[in-house]
N, C-alpha and C positions, 0 to 999 in steps of 0.2 A: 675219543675216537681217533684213529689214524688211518688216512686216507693215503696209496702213493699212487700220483698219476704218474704215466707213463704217454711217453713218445714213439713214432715213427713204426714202419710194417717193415720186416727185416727180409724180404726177400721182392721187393718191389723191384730194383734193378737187375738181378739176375733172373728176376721172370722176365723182362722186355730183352735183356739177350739174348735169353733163350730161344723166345718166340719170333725177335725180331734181327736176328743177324744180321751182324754188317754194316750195321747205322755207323754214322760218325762217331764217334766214342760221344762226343758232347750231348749227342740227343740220349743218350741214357739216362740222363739228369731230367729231362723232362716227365715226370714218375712224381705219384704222390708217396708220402711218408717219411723223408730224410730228415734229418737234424733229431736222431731218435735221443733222447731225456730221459731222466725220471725224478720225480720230486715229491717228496712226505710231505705231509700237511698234518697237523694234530689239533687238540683243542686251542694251544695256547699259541699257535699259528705255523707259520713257513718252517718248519725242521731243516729240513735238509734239500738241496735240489742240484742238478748234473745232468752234462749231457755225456752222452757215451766214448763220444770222439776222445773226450780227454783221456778214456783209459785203454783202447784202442790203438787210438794214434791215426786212424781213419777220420781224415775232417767230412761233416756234415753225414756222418755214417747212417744209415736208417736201421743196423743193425739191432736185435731184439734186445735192451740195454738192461743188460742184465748185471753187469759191473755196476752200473750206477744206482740200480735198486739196490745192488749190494750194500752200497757207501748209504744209502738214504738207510737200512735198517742199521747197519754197525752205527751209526752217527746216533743214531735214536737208543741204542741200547735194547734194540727187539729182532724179534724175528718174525716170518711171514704170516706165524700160526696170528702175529698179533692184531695184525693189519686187518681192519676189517672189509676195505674194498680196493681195490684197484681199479682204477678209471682209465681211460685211454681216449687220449684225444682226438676221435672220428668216430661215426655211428653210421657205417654203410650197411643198409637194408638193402634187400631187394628189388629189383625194379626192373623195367623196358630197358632202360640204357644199357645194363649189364647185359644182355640179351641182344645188345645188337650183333652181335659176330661171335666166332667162337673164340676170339681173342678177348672180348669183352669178358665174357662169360667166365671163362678159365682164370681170367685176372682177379673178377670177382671173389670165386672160393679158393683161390690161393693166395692172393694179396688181401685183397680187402676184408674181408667176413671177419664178423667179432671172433667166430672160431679159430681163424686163424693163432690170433692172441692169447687163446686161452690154452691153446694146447702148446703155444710158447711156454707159458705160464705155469702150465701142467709137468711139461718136461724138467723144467728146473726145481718145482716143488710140487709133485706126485700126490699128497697126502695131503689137499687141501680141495674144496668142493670148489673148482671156479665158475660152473652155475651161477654158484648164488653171489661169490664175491665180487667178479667181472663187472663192472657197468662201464657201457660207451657212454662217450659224451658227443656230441653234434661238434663238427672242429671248430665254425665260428662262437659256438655258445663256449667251447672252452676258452678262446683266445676272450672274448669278451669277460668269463670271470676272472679269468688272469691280471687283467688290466682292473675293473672296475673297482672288485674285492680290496685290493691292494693300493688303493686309491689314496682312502681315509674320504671321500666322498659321502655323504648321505644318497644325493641321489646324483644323475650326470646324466648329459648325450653318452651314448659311447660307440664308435666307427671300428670294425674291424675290416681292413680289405689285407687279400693278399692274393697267389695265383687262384686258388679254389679252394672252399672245403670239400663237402658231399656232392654237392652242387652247386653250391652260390659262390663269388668272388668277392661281395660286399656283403655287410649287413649293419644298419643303424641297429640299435638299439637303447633303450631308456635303461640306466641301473635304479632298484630304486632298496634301501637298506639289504636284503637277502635275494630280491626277486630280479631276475631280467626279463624283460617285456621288448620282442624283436619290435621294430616299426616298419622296417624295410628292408627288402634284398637285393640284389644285381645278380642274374645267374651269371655261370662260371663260365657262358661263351661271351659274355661282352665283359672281361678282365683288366681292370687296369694293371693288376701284377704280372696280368700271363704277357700283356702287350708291352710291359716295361723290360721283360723278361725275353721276349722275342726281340727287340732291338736289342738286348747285353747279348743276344748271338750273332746277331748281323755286325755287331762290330768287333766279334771274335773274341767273346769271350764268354766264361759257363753259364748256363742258365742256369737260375737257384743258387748260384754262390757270388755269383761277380757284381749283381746288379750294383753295389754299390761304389764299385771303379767306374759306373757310368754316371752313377750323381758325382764324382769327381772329377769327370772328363768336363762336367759338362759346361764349367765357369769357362772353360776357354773357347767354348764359343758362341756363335753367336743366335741368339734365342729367337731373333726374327725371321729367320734366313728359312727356317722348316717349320716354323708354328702354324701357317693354316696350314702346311700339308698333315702334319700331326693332329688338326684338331677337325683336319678331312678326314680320319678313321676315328679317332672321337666325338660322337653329335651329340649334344647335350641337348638336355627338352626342357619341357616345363616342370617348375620348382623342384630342382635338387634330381629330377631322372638323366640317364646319360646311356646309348650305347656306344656298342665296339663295334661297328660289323664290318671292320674289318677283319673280326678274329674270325665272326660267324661265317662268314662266306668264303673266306680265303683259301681254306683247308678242303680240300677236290675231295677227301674219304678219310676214313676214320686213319689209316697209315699217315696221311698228312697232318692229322690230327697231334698224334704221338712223337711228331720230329719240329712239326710247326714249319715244314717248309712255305705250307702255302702263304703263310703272313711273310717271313722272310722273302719270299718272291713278290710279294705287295709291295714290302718296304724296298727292294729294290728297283720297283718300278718307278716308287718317287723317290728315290734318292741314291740310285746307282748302288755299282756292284756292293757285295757285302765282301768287309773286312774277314782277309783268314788268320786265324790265331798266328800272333810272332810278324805281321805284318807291321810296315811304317803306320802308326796314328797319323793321317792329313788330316785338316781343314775342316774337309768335309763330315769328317767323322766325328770332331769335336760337335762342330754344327747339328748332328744331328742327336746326338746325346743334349745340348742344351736344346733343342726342340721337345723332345720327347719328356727332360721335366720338365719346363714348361706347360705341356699339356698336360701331365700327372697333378702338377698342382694346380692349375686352372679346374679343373674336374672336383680335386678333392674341396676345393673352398664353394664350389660351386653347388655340392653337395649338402656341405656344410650350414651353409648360409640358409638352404631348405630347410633343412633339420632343426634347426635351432630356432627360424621362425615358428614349425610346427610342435615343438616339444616345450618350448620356452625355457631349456636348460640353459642355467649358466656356467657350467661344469662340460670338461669333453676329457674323456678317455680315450685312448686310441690302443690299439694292437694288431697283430696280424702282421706279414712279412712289409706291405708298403708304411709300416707306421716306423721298420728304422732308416726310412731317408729323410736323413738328418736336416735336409734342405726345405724340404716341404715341410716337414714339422717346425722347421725356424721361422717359414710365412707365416703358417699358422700362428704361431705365438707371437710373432708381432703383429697381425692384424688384432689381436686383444678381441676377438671376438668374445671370448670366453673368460673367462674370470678365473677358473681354475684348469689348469691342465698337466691331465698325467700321460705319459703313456710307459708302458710296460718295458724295461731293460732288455726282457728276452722275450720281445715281441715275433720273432721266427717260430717254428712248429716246436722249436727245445719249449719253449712258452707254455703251447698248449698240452707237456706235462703236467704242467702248475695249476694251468686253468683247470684242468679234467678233476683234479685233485681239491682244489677250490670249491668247483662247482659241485662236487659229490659230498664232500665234508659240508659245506656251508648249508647246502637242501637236508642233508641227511640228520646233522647232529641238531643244527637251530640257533649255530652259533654263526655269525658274523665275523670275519679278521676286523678289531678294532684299531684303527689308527693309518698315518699312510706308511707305507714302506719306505725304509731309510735303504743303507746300499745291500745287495742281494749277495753277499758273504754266507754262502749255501753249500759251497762245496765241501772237499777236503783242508783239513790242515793237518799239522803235523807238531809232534814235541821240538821242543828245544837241543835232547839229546840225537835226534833223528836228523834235526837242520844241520847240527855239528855236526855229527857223526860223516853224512855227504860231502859238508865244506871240504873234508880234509880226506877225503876219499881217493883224489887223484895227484899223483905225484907231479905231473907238471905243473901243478897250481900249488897257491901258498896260501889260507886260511888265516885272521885275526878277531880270534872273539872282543865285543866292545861291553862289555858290562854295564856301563853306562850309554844308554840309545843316544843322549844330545850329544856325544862325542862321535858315536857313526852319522848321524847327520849332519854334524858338522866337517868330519873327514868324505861322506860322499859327496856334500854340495861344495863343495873345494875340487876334486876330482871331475865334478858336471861342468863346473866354471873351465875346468882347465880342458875340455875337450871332451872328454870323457863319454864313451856311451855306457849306461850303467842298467843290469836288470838287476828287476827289482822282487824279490821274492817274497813274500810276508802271510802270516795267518791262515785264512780260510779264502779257498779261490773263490772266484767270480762265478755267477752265474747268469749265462749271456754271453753274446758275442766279444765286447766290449770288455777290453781289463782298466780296471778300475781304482788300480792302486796297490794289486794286492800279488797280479802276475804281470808284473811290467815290465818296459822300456824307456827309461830317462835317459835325457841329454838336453843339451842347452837349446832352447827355442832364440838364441839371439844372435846363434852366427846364422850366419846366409848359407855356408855350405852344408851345414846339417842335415837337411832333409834330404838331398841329393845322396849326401855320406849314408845315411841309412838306407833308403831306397836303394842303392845300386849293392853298397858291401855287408850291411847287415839285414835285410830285408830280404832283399836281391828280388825288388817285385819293380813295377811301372813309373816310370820319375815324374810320371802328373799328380801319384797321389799324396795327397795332402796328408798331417800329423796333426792331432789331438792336443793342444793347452789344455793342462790344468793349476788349478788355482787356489787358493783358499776364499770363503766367501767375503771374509771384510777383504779384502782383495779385488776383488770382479770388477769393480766397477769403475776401477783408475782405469784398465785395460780395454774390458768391453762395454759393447751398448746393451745391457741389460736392464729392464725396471724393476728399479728398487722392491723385495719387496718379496721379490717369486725365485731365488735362489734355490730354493730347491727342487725346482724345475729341471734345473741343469747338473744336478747331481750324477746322472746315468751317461751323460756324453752321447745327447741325442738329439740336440737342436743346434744345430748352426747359428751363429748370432755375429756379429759385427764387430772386431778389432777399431776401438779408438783410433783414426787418423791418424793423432799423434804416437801410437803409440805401431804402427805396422810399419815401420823402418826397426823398431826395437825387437820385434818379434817376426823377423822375416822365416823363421824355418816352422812357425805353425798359422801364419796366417796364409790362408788360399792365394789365389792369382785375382781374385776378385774381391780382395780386402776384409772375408768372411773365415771364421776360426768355430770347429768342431767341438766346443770349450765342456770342459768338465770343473765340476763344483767343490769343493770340499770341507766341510763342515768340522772340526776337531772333534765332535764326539759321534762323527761317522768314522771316522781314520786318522789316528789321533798321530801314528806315525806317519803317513805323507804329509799332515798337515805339519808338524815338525820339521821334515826335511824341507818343503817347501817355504816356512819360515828361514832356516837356515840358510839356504839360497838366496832367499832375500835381503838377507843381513849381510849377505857378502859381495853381492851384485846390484840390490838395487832394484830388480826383479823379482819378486815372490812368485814367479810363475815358472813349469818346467812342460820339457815336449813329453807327452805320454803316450804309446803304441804298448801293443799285446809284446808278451813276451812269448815269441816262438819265432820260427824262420819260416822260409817257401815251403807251403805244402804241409804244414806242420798245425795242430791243432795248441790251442794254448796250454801252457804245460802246467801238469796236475801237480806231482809229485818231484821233492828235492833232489833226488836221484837222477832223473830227468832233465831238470833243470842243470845240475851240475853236469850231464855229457855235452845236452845241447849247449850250452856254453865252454868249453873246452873245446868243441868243435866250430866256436863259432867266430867272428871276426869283433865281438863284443869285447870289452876292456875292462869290466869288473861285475863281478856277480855279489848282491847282500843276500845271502841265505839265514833271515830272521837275523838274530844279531852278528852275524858272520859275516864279515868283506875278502871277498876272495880273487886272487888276482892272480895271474899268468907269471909262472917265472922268467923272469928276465925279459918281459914284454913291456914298454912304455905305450901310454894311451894315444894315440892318434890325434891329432886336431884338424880337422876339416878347413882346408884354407874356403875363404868366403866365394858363392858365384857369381862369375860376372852376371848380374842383371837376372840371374833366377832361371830354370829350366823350362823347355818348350818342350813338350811332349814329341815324340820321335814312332 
């Protein structure tokens, strides 16, 4: 049987322009359906999986992703006629809510309705009944088979929170072999995603894309300074309940609703004016960013703790958009509450592709995914004759095939020692936010000016935010404070974990301002080439550890295809490009070496 779920409603934001002119451009973001996906599921499990952005070039596009179904059927070697269902990750019914206004209403049968979808679906492939094919799925039941299925779990807790599905913003649930059993909900007005999402605009920056340059503001300041005022618009109750009302009551009518002024007017009651995009970062803003996760994690463990007494799992699953704040999944995991813990790589809405697709394959055929998910190498790759072909594409670069790989590992990790910022291109992309080895960005995690050097000339994004170590796994443990044991926890670069004391002088450009490093794992027979270069690094410095970022630039989605990779990189301040066996390099350009900073950068 082949399942392909799909992501996102493609005309979500051009309906709220429509209707609602004149907004900030940022409150167009506040809209369900973006991060549109799509991803195959067959009997013998995860085929193929993508989000649309990559072929686009539109990051977090909600558009009808129909490139990406493409890549999931050429990948499989079929076509639509073979597919037997398409899932789609939401299942908006009718109701009073849609009915409140004529803007509800109108949203409803143009954005939401499964029909929308289908006459998506219709349009691209006319000659198929989608009737019968079409099934929605409930958004949080897909983010929860996304995670659970793919677990390797018998049974588990499993937590999905994010801004909302249908309705709800939380939902516990029990996995238990094929079956999920809800235990509890949180509706979608008391939000910890929408209320983590309302402060990433009060301090100027997008909602639905940024929140995570606010779990990086937020080491630098100080978590007491607004913690009760934060945990004055979060009241937690008895065992594991919690409201928002500051979301519930804030918003004066349904227009307030859709820009979220009325919570931003909350929040700057207790904590002054709000930050405008391209302003100075103060103090105060840092402060309030570490207040706000603060309370996010206070909440989720508080939940937790309920849960776990009432289920008696010793298993937790997590997905949904708050399961990738890397920080709060790093409490979680060292409080050892639980015994085993996954959460999903592409825990964002690209996820609840996967999940829809999961969830309808696994009820439908009676087959379970057997085992847990190693890394999600789901997207495109490409030949050998294709990778060359690109390397030597552009006349101001100069291409070197390496026939032997331990010889380009050993000439790039020579190159990363000597300054070098190096992207890294290999195999089959990533699926998820997170590149993972396969679309990257290496350079030396051991000068001090690195991160700056990135941030400011290759990056060209914010100089608070932090950079990704990765490792190999007999490795991890000189470095960081990890328990023996659970390495492949940190495989996906989603837990925050602790830089050895001795060892955050040695790795000043990926350890945080607060002595904590966004570490990723790596196993040789998940990635037998990083872990190669990363030995090789080792061998010549001392360090088996390199800094790892997405490889793309400002405003740019991570790059699919070699072609791509070879412009953006000719156009970019980057100093070598590996396209598969190919090292490719700038004529007559020497590599940069970042002198070290004094004493580290302060946010501006």
């Amino acid at each position: 049987m082949y399942v392909i779920g799909i992501s996102g409603m493609h005309n979500s934001i051009d309906f709220k322009k429509r209707e609602l002119p004149g907004l900030d451009p940022r409150h167009y973001r506040i809209v369900q359906g973006l991060d549109a996906a799509a991803a195959l599921v067959s009997d013998e499990g995860v085929v193929a999986a993508a989000a649309e952005e990559r072929f686009t070039g539109e990051k977090t596009t909600g558009g009808f992703p129909v490139n990406a179904i493409r890549f999931c059927l050429e990948q499989a070697g079929i076509t639509m006629s073979d597919v037997d269902h398409v899932a789609h990750g939401f299942d908006y019914r009718p109701s009073a809510a849609h009915e409140l206004n004529d803007f509800t209403a109108a949203r409803f049968h143009e954005v939401y309705a499964s029909t929308v979808q289908r006459e998506s679906l219709a349009a691209h492939w006319p000659e198929l009944d989608w009737e019968r094919r079409f099934v929605p799925v409930p958004h949080h039941l897909a983010h929860a088979a996304s995670t659970f299925h793919l677990s390797g779990f018998d049974e588990s807790l499993i937590l999905v929170a994010d801004g909302m599905g249908e309705t709800e913003s939380m939902t516990v649930a029990v996995g238990r072999g094929r079956d999920i059993e809800v235990v509890r909900t949180v509706p979608a007005l008391h939000s910890l995603g929408t209320l983590y999402g309302a402060v990433t605009l009060y301090l100027g920056f997008e909602f639905g894309m940024d929140e995570y340059k606010v779990m990086g503001l937020a080491p630098y300041g100080d978590r007491e300074r607004f913690f009760a005022d934060v945990m004055g618009m979060i009241r937690l109750g008895e065992h594991g309940s919690y409201l928002v009302p500051a979301l519930a009551a804030a918003n004066r009518d349904w227009r307030e609703h859709e820009t979220l002024d009325g919570v931003v007017r909350t929040l700057t009651e207790r904590f002054g004016s709000p930050r405008s995009p391209g302003e100075p970062i103060e103090q105060r803003h840092m402060d309030v960013a570490a207040g706000v996760q603060a309370g996010l994690q206070a909440t989720l463990l508080h939940v937790l703790r309920a849960a776990k007494e009432d289920t008696g799992q010793r298993n937790l699953c997590m997905a949904g958009g708050v399961a990738l704040n890397c920080t709060a999944n790093g409490l979680i995991s060292r409080s050892r509450m639980f015994e085993g813990l996954f959460v999903q790589p592409a825990s964002g809405d690209d996820g609840s592709a996967l999940g829809a697709a999961l969830r309808v394959h696994t009820q439908r055929s009676g087959i379970a995914p057997a085992g847990r998910m190693a890394m999600p190498f789901w997207g495109p790759g490409y030949s050998g004759e294709r990778l060359a072909a690109a390397a030597s594409g552009d006349p101001g670069c100069q291409a070197r095939a390496y026939p032997d790989f331990d010889a380009l590992a050993k000439e790039v990790s020579g190159l990363i020692a000597g300054g070098a910022v190096v992207a890294w291109f290999q195999d089959r992309m990533e699926f998820g936010p997170r590149a993972l080895g396969n679309r990257s960005i290496l350079a030396d995690p051991r000068s001090a000016g690195m991160r700056d050097h990135l941030n400011a000339i290759v990056k060209q994004r914010e100089d608070f935010r932090p950079f990704a170590p990765v490792v190999r796994a007999e490795d991890v443990h000189r470095f960081f404070e990890i328990v023996p044991g659970v390495e492949e926890r940190y495989a996906h670069m989603l837990f925050v974990v602790r830089t050895r004391p001795e060892h955050r002088d040695t790795l000043p450009a990926v350890t945080h301002v607060d002595g904590t490093a966004r570490v990723q794992v790596v196993r040789r027979e998940d990635n037998a080439r990083l872990w190669t270069l990363l030995g090789a690094f080792g061998e010549r410095t001392g360090v088996p550890v390199l800094l790892n970022t997405s490889f793309n630039l400002r405003g740019q989605p991570v790059i699919c295809d070699p072609e791509l990779a070879m412009r953006t990189y000719a156009g970019s301040r980057l100093d070598h490009l590996v396209l598969g066996d190919n090292l490719v390099s700038k004529v007559g350009a020497d590599a940069r070496v970042p002198e070290p900073a004094a004493g580290g950068s302060v946010p501006r």
